[in-house]
C-alpha positions in Angstrom: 6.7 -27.8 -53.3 7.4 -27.1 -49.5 5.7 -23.9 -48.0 8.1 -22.3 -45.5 6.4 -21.6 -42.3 5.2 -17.8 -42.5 6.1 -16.2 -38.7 3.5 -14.2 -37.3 4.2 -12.2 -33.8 1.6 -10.5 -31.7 0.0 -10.7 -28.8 -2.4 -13.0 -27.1 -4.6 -11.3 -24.5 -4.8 -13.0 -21.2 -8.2 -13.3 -19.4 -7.1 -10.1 -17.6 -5.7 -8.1 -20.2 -8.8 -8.0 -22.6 -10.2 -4.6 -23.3 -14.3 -5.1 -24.6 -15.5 -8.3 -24.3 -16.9 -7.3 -27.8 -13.8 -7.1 -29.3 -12.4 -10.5 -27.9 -16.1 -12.3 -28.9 -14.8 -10.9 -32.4 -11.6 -11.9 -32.9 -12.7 -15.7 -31.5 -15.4 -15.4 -34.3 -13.3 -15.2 -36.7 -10.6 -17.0 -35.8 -12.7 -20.2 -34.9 -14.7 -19.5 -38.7 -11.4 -19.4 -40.2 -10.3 -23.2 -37.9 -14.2 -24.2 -39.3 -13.6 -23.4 -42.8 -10.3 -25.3 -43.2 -11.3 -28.2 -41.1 -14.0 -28.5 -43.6 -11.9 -27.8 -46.8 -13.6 -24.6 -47.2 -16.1 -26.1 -49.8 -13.1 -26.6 -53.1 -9.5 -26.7 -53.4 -9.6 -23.6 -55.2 -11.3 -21.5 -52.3 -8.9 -23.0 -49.6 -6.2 -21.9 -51.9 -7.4 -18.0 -51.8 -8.3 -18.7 -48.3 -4.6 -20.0 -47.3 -2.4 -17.5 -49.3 -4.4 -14.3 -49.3 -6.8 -14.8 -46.6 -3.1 -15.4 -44.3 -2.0 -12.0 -46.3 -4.7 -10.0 -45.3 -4.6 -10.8 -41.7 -1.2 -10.3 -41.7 -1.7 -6.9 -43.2 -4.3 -6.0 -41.1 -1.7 -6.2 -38.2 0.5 -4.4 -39.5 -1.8 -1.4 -40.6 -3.4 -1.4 -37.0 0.6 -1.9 -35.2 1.8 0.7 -37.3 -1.9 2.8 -36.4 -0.9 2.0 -32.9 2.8 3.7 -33.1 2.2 6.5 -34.8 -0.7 8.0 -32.4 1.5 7.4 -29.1 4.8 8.2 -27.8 6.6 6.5 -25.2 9.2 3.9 -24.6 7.2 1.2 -26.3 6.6 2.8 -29.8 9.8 1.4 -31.6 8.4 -2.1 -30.8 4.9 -1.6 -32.4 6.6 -0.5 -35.5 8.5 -3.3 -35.5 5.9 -5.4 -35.3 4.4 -3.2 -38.2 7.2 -4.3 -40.3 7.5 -7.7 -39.7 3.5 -8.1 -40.1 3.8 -6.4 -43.5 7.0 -9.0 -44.6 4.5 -11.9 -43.4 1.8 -9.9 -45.6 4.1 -9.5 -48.5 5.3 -13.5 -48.2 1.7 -14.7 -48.5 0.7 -12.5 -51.4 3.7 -13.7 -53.2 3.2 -17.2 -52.5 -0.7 -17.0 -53.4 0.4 -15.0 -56.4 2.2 -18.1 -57.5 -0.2 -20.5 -56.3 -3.5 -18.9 -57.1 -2.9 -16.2 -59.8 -0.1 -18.5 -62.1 -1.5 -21.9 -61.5 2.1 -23.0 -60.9 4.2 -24.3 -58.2 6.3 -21.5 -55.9 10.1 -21.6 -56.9 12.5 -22.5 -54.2 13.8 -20.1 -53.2 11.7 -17.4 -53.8 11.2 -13.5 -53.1 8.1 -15.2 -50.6 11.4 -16.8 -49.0 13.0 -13.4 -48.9 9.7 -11.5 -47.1 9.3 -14.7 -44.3 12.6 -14.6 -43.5 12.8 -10.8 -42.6 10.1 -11.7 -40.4 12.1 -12.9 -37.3 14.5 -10.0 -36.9 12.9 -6.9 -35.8 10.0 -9.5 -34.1 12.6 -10.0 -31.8 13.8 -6.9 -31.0 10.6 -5.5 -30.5 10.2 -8.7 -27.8 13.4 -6.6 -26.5 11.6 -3.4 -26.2 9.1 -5.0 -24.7 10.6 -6.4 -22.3 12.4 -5.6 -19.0 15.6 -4.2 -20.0 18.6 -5.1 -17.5 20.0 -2.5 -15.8 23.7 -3.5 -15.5 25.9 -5.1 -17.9 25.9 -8.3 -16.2 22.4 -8.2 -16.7 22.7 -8.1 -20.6 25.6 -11.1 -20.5 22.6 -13.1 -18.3 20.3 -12.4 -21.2 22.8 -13.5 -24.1 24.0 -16.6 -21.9 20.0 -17.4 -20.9 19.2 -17.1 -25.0 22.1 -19.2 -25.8 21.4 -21.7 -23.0 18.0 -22.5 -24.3 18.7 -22.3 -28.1 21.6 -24.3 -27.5 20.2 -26.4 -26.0 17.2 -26.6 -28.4 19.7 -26.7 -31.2 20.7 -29.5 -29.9 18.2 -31.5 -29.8 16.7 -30.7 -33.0 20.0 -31.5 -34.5 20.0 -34.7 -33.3 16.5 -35.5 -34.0 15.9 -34.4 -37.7 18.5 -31.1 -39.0 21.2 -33.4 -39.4 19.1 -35.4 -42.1 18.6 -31.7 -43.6 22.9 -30.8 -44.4 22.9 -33.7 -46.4 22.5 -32.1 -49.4 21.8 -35.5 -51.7 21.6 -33.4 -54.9 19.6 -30.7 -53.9 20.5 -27.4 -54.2 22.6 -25.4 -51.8 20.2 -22.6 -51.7 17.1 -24.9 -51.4 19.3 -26.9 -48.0 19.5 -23.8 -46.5 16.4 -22.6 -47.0 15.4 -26.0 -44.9 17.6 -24.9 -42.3 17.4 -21.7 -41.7 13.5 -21.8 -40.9 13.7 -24.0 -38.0 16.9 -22.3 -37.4 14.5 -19.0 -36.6 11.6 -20.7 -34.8 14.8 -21.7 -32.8 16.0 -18.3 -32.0 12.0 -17.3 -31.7 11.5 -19.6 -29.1 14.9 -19.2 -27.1 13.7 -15.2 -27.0 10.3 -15.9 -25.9 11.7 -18.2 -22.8 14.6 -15.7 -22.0 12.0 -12.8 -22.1 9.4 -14.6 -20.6 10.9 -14.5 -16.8 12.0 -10.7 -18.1 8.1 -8.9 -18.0 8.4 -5.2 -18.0 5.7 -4.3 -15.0 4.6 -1.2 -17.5 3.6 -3.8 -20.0 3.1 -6.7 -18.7 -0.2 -7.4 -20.4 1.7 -6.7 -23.9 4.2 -8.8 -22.9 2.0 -11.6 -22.4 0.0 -11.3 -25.7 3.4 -11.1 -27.6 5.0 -14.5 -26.3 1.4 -16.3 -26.6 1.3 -15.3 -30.5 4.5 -16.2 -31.1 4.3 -19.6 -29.3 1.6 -20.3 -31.4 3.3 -19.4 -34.0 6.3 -21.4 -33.3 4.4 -24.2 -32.7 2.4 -24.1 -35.9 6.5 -24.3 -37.9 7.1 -27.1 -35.6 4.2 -28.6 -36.9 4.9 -28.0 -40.5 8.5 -29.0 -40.9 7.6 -32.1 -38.9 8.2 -35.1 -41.4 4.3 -36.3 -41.0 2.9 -32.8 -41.7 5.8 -31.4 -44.4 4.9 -33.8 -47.4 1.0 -33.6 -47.1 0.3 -29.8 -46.5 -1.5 -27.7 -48.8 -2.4 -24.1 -48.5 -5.7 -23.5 -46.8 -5.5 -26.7 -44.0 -6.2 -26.6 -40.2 -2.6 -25.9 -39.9 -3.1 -22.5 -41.4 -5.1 -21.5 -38.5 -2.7 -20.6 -36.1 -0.9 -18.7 -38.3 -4.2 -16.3 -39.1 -5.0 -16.2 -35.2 -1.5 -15.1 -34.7 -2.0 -12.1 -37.1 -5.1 -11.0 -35.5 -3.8 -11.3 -31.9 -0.8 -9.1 -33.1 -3.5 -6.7 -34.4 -5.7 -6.8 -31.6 -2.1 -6.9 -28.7 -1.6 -2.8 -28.2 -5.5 -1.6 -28.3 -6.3 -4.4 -26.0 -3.1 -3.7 -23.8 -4.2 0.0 -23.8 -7.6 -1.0 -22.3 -6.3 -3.3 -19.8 -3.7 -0.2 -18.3 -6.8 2.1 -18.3 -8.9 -0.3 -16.6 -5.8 -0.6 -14.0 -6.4 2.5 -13.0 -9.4 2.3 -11.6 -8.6 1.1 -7.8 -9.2 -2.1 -6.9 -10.5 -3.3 -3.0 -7.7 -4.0 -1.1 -7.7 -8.4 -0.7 -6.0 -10.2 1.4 -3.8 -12.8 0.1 -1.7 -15.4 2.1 2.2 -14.8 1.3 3.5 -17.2 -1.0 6.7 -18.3 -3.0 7.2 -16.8 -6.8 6.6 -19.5 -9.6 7.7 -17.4 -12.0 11.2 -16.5 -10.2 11.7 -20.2 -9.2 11.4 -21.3 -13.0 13.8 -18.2 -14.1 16.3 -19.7 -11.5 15.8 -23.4 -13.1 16.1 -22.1 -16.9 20.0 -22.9 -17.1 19.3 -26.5 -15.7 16.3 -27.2 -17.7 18.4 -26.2 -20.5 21.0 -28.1 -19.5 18.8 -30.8 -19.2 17.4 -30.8 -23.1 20.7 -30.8 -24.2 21.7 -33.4 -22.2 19.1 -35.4 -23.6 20.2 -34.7 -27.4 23.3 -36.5 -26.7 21.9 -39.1 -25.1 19.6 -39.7 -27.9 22.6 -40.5 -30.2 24.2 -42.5 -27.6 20.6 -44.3 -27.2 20.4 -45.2 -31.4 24.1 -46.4 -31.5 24.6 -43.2 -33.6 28.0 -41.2 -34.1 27.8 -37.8 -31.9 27.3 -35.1 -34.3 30.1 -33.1 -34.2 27.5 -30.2 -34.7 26.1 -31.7 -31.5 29.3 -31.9 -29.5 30.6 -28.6 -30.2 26.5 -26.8 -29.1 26.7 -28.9 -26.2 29.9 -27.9 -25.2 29.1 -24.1 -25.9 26.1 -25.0 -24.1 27.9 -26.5 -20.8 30.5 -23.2 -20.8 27.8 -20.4 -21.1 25.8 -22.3 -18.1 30.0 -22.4 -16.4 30.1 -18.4 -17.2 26.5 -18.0 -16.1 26.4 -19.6 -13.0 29.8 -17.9 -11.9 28.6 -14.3 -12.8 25.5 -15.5 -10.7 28.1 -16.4 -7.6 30.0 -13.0 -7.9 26.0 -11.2 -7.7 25.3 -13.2 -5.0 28.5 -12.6 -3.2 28.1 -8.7 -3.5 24.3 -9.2 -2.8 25.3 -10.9 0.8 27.9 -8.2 1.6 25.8 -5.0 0.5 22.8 -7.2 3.0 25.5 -7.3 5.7 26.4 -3.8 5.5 22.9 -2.0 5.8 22.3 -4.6 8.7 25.2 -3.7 10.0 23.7 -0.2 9.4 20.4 -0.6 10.8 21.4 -2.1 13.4 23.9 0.5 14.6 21.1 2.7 14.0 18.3 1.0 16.5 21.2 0.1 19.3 21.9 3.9 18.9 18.6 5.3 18.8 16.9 7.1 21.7 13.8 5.4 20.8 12.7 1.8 22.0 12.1 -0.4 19.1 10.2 -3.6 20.4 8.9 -6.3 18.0 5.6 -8.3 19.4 4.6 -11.6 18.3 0.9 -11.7 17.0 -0.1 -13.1 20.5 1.2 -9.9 21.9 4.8 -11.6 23.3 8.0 -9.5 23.1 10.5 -11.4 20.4 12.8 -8.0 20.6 13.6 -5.1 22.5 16.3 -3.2 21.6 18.9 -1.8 24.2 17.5 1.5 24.4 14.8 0.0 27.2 17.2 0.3 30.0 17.5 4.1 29.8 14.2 4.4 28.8 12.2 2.2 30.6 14.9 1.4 33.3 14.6 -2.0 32.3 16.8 -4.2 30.6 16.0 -5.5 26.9 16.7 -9.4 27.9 14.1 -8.8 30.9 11.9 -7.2 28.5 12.3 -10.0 25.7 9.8 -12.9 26.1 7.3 -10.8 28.6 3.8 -10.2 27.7 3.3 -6.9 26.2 0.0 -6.5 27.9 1.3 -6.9 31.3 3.3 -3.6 30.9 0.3 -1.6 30.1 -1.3 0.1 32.3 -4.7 -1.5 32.9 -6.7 1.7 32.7 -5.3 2.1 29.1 -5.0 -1.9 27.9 -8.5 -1.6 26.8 -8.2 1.4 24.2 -4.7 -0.3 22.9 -6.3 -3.6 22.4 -8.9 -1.5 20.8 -6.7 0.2 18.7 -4.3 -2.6 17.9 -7.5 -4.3 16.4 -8.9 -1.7 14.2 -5.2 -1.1 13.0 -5.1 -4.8 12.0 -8.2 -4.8 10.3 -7.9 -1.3 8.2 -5.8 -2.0 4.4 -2.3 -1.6 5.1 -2.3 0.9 1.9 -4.5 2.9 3.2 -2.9 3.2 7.2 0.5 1.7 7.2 0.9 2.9 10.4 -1.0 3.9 13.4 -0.4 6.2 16.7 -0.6 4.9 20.4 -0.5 6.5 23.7 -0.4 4.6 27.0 1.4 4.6 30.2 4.0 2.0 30.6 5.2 0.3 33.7 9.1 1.0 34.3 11.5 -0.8 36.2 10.9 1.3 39.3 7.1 0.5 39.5 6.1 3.9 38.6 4.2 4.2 35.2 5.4 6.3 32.0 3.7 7.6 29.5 4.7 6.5 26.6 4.0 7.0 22.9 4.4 4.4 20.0 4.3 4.6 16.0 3.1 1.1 15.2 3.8 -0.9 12.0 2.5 -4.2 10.5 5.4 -7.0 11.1 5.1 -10.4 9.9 1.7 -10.9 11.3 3.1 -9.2 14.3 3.5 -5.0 15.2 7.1 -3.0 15.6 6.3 -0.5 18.4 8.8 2.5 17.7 8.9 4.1 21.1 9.5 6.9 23.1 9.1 8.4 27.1 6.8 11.6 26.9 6.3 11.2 30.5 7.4 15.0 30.5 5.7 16.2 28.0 2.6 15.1 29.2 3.3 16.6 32.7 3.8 20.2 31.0 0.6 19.4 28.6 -1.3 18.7 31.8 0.5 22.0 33.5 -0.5 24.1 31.1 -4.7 22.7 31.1 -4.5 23.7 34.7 -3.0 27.3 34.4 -5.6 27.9 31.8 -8.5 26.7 33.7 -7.3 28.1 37.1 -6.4 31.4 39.0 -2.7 32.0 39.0 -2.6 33.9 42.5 -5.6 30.9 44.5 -5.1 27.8 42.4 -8.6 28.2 42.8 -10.9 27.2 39.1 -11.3 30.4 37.1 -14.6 31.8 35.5 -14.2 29.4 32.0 -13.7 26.3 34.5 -16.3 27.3 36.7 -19.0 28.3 34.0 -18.2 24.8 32.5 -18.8 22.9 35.7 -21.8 24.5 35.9 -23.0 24.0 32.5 -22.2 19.9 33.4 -24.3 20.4 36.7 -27.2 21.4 34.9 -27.0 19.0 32.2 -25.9 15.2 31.8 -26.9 12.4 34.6 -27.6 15.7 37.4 -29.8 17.4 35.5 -32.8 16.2 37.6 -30.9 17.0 40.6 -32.7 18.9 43.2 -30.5 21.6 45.2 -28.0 22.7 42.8 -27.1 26.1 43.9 -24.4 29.3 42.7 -23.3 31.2 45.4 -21.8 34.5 44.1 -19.5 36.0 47.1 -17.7 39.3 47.4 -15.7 41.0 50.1 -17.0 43.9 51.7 -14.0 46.2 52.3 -11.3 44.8 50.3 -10.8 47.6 48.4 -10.1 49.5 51.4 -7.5 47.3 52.8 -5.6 46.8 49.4 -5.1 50.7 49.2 -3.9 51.5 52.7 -1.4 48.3 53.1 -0.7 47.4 49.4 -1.3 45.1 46.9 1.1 42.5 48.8 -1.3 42.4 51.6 -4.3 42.4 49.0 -3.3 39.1 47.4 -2.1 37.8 51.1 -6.2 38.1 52.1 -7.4 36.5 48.8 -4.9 33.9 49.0 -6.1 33.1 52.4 -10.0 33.5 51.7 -9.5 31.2 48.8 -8.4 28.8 51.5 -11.2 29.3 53.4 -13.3 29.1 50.8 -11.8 26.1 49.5 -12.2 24.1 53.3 -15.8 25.4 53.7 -17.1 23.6 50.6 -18.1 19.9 50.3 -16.6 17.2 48.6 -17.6 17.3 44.9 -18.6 21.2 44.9 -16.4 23.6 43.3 -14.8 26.9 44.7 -14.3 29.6 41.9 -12.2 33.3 42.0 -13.8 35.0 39.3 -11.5 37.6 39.4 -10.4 40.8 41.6 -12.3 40.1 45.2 -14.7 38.0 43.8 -15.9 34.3 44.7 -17.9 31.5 43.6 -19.2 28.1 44.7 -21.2 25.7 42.8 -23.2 23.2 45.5 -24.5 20.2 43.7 -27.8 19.3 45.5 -29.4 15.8 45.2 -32.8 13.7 45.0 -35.2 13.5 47.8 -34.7 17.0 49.1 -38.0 19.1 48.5 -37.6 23.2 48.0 -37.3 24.4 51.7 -35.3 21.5 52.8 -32.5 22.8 49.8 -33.4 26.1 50.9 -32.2 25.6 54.4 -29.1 23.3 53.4 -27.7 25.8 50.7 -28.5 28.5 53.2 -26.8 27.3 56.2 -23.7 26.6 53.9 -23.8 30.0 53.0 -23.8 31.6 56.3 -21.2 29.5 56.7 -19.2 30.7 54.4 -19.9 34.2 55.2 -19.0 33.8 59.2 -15.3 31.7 58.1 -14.8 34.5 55.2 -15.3 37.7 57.8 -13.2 36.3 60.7 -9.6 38.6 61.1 -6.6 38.0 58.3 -3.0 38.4 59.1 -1.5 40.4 56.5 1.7 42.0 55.6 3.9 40.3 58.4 1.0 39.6 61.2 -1.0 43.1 60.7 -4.8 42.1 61.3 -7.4 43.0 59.1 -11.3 42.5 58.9 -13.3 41.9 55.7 -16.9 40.7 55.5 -18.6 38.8 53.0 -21.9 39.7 51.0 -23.2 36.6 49.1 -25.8 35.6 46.6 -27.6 32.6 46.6 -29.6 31.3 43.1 -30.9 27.8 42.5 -31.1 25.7 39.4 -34.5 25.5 38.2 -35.9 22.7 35.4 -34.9 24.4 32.3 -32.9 27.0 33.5 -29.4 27.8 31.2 -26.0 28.0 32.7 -26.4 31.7 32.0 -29.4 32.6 33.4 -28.1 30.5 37.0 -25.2 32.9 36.9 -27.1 36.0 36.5 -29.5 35.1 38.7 -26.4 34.7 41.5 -24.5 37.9 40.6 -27.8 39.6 41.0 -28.7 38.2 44.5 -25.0 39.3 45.6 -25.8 42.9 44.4 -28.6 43.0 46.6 -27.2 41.8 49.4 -24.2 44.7 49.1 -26.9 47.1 48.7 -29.2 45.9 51.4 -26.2 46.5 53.9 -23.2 43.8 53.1 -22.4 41.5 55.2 -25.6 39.7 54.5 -26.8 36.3 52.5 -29.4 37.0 49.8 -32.0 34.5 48.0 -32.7 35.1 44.1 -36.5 35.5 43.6 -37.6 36.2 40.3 -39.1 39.5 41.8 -35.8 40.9 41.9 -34.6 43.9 39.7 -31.4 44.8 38.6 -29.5 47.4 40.6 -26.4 49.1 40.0 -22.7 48.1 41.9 -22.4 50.1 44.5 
């Protein structure tokens, strides 16, 4: 009595889908005991009987208990397919308890056909369409026509082939019943359609499942391999329950069991971030065979003919009218491919077209450098930009336009761009000035982005803004009415003096300066002629200092300068140098003014001298200056006055 093959679906994990490496050391324990066991007979013909009816049973029940587990404990776009699976596990379940019932519990041969018959055949349907829901469901409705004419094309094509090799021995009836003929038909009929499913879907992968996916089409190739096996005429007339052959049937009902825990572990391991790697670009294997399926098909069927032709045999007209089918839906297929690729190539030229209307028309520059830093584009907003035509541009070493002060920070840049993950900063911010077409330099700001090995500099002039940011640093570090540095520019310069590489310096002095009688001459002519004197003792103030001192207003009618002194100067050598600068500051800043339209007017100058001792804060300098001017306004003006620590405080007069 023949033993129909009993399909098993499921799902094979691949060596990255596993979830515990417990669980997988399980399921190859028992799977290789189970090879073990029947390689070896399992010990008497009436053990490998229990063990190739109900031991098959039970493993297909255990699938379907834990699929069906699975399906009802999660929602999602998936869970029809696990209880599909569930169902077709428990028909595979159901066909082997049947079949042992006969075999094991009768002691009598299984009837053909039989309700086991029944159960293994309602095994295919809904294995399939849960492959469906598994799989990557086309999004058009040319899509869906490619996946009929794909599964025709191979189980065509497969059809055909088998036909020719051994189904057309099976319609010749000679005696047998109907029922039984097409009971020998319709199983590899199945394993057909199983195997045309699991090629079509194969190239299909859902990305949300792709693990599942996977472990489905291995189980059922092994499946489908283990019918081949069976109705093969070297296997079919010596099998008995409980053989090798059995084995890949019970591995298929564990993988199946084992498919959506294990895919559950594998998506939560995905989770967990990965380091970024590096991999050299390459062409898809699995898109280039999904583009030669048709062919390959093609190709089988081919071959099915030519077998006939080959053994001097009449063509089938089975196999003329599949191979026909075969050679139309291939016709069909490759046409609805044309029309995609047409409307592909037209919606490619139209956002090209787009884009580039889009860069010619932009105000930025978009330039493209080579990965040895040569211009291969420019686009045509250079010339307004720049002042420099793109085709000039184009071909030009990118590093000769950079201003050499600033090539070393955007080499610098460029470099730790290259080397960050892309994921983690897919693009990175430049500044540098830029050489234009009239020789001057432009400060320009890119956006930079990754390009083929290569950058794409999106760029723009900020040559103004960068004048107005620079504007507005000096009106807040300088006095609107001098131009002179204010107090916070001042007290910084003098913080830097005392610290840094001139720390050590001997010399370093603060004059403090105000003018005696200012007051007087801003309330009888005005505060016109007020600001005309300031402006003009700034000046003064301003020539009188060295190269590398600093000349400060304060604010109101007082002044500062901060004299850097130097090494090899001992204490009454600074003393005299800082002193002599002072009285000459105070002779330049009481000489006569013209005021208010040529009016004269006389001011004088009392000044306070304090020098920078080891240790001493910016603070403390300052102080220390202020306080010698206060005594030199109150020890008659006009005068120049030295801080010594024996000074007190006195009051403004």
């Amino acid at each position: 009595m023949e033993r129909p093959p009993a399909a098993s679906g499921g799902k094979a994990p691949g060596p990255r889908a596993g979830g515990g490496l417990g669980t997988q050391l399980i399921l190859a324990v028992l799977c290789g005991g189970y090879a073990t066991g029947a390689g070896l007979g399992w010990g008497s013909p009436e053990l490998a009987l229990i063990m190739g009816d109900f031991g098959l049973s039970g493993a297909a029940l255990v699938a379907a208990v834990s699929c069906l587990v699975y399906a009802r404990t999660r929602d999602g776009r998936f869970r029809p397919a696990w209880l599909l699976f569930a169902f077709s596990s428990a028909m595979a379940a159901a066909g082997n308890g049947v079949w042992g019932w006969y075999e094991v519990v009768l002691d009598v041969p299984v009837p053909s056909p039989s309700l086991a018959d029944l159960f293994f055949l309602l095994f295919a349907p809904p294995a399939i369409v849960g492959l469906l829901v598994l799989a990557k469901r086309p999004v058009t409705r040319a899509g869906w026509v490619c996946l009929a004419l794909d599964s025709w094309l191979i189980g065509g094509s497969l059809l055909t082939l088998s036909w020719s090799l051994a189904l057309s021995h099976a319609t010749r009836f000679q005696g047998e019943p109907v029922a039984r003929a097409a009971l020998s038909l319709a199983y590899p009929l199945l394993d057909i359609v199983l195997v045309s499913m699991v090629l079509a879907l194969h190239f299909r992968r859902s990305q949300a499942g792709r693990s599942t996916v996977h472990t489905a089409i291995a189980a059922l190739a092994l499946t489908v391999l283990c019918d081949a096996l069976f109705t093969s005429p070297l296997l079919r007339e010596h099998y008995a329950s409980g053989q090798l052959l059995d084995a890949g049937w019970f591995a298929g009902s564990l993988l199946l069991a084992y498919a959506p825990w294990g895919a559950r572990r594998a998506r939560g391991a995905a989770v967990r971030p990965a380091p970024a790697v590096r991999r050299p670009a390459s062409r898809p294997v699995a898109g280039s065979l999904a583009a030669l399926t048709p062919y390959l098909a093609a190709a089988v069927c081919t071959l099915g003919i030519l077998y006939n032709a080959v053994e001097d045999r009449t063509v089938d007209r089975v196999v003329v009218f599949t191979a026909c089918t075969v050679v139309l839906a291939l016709v069909v297929r490759q046409g609805i491919m044309l029309m995609d690729n047409i409307a592909l190539t037209h919606e490619l030229a139209q956002k090209e077209n787009h884009f580039r209307s889009l860069v010619q028309g932009s105000s930025d520059v978009i330039m493209i450098a080579a990965p040895n830093g040569t211009l291969r584009y420019v686009s045509p907003a250079a010339s307004g930009v720049y002042g420099r035509e793109a085709d000039e541009l184009i071909g030009s070493e990118l590093a000769a336009l950079i201003h050499p002060d600033d090539l070393g920070g955007v080499v610098h840049e460029v470099r730790r761009f290259l080397a960050a993950p892309p994921s983690e900063e897919p693009t990175t911010r430049i500044e540098c000035r830029f050489r234009s077409g009239a020789g001057d330099w432009l400060n320009v700001e890119s956006v930079v982005n990754r390009h083929q090995g290569g950058l794409i500099f999106n760029s723009r002039d900020v040559t103004e803004r960068v004048r107005l940011q620079a504007q507005l640093q000096h009106n807040a570090e300088h006095d609107a009415l001098t131009d002179l540095p204010n107090r916070a520019l001042f007290t910084r310069r003098v913080r830097g003096a005392l610290g840094g590489r001139r720390a050590g310096d001997a010399g370093t002095a603060v004059l403090f300066i105000d003018l005696d009688g200012f007051k007087a001459v801003n309330d009888k002519l005005g505060h016109q002629a007020g600001d005309d004197l300031l402006v003009q003792a700034a000046r003064r103030l301003q020539d009188s200092v060295r190269a590398g001192d600093t000349a400060a207003r304060l604010g109101g009618d007082e002044f500062a300068a901060l004299i850097l002194g130097g090494a090899g100067h001992d204490e009454a050598d600074r003393e005299l140098l800082v002193t002599e600068i002072a009285e000459r500051l105070r002779h330049t800043l009481s000489r006569p003014y013209e005021v208010d339209g040529g009016r004269e007017v006389r001011v004088a100058a009392s000044i306070g001298v304090a020098f920078a001792e080891p240790g001493i804060s910016s603070a403390d300098l300052l102080r220390n200056a202020d306080l010698a001017m206060y005594r030199a306004k109150a020890g008659g003006k006009n005068r120049v006055e030295l801080y010594s620590p024996h000074l007190t405080p006195v009051s403004p007069p």
